[in-house]
C-alpha positions as CSV (number, residue, x, y, z in Angstrom):
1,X,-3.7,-11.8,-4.8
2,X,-6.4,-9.3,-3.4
3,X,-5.3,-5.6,-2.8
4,X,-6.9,-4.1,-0.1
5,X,-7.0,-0.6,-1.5
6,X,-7.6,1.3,1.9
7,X,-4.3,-0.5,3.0
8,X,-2.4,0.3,0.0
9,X,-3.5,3.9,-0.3
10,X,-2.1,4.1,3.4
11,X,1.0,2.7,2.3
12,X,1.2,5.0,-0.4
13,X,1.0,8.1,2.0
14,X,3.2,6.7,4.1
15,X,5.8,6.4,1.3
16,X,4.8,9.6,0.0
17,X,5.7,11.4,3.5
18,X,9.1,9.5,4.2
19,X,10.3,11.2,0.4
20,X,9.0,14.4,1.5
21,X,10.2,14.6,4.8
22,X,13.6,13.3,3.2
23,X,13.5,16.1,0.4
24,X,13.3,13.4,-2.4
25,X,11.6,14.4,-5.0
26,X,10.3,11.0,-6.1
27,X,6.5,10.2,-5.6
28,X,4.3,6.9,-5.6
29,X,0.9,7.0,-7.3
30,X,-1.8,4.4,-6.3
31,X,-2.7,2.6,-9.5
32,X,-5.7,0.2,-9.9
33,X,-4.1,-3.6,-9.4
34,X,-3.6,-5.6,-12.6
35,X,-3.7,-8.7,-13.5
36,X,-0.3,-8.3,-15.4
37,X,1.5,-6.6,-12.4
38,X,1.7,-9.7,-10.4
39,X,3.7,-11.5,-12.3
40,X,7.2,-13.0,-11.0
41,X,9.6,-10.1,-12.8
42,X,7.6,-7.4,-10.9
43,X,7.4,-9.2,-7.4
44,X,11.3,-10.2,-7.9
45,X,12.9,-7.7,-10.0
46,X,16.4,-8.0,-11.4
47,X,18.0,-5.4,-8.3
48,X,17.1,-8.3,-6.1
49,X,19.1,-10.9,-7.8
50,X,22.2,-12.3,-8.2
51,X,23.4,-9.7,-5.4
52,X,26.2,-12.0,-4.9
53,X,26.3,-15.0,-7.1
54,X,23.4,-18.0,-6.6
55,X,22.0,-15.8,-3.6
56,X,19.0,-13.5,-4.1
57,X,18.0,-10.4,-2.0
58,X,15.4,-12.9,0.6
59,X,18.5,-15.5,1.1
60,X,20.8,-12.8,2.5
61,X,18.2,-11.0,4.5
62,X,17.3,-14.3,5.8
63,X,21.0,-15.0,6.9
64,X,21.7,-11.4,7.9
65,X,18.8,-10.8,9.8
66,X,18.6,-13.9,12.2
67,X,19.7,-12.8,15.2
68,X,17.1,-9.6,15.3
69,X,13.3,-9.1,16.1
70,X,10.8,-6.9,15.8
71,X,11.8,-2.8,14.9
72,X,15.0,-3.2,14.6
73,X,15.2,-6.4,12.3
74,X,12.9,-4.2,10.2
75,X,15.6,-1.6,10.4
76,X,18.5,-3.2,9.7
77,X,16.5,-5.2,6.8
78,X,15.8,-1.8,5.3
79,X,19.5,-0.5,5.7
80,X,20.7,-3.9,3.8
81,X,18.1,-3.4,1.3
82,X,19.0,0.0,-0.2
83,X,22.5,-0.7,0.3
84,X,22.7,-4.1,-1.7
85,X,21.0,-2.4,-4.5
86,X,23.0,0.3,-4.8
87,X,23.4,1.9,-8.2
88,X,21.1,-1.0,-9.7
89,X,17.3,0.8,-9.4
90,X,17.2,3.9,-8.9
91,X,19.8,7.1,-8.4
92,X,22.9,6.4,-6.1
93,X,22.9,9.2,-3.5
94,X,19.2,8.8,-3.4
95,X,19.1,5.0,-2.3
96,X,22.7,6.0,0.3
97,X,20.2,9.2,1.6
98,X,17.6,6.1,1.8
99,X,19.8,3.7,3.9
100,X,20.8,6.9,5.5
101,X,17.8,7.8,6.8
102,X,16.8,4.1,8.6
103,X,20.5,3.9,9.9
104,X,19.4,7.2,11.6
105,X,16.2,5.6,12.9
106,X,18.2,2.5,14.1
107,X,20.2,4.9,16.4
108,X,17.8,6.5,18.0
109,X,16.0,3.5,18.6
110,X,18.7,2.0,19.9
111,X,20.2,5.1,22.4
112,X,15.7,5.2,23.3
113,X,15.6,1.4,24.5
């Protein structure tokens, strides 16, 4: 997999601005791509298994997120995301301040269009 590192150093302030705005403390660095990172436990890490059992994180979203397009699939798919992995990566109230924050997004989006 090629990393375009423009892209991903975008990303990274991107990320960077939503803790911030958020008052989270955490931060994301940019590291130089290895080799070793792409490999199948860091692209599909254990919080994205077994949510319920024989499903993975990508089966549910793909169920649960059929019926929307565009923003606000992406929207709901984030609110699903930090909410099935709840209390398995990182801190509760700071993945429920997460889910939180794109619920908020989704409503205003919503009451906008």
């Amino acid at each position: 997999m090629k990393v375009n590192p423009e892209l991903l150093g975008r990303c990274v302030d991107a990320v960077n601005r939503f803790y911030e705005q958020n008052d989270m403390k955490e931060r994301v660095t940019m590291k130089k791509p290895q080799e070793e990172y792409y490999t199948v436990d860091k692209i599909s890490p254990p919080h994205y298994k077994e949510i319920l059992p024989n499903y993975e994180y990508m089966d549910m979203m793909v169920h649960m997120l059929k019926d929307f397009e565009g923003v606000e699939a992406h929207l709901m798919g984030q609110v699903y995301k930090y909410l099935m992995r709840y209390g398995k990566k990182d801190d509760k109230t700071q993945e429920l301040k997460k889910a939180q924050w794109y619920l908020n997004y989704l409503i205003k989006h919503n009451e906008e269009n």
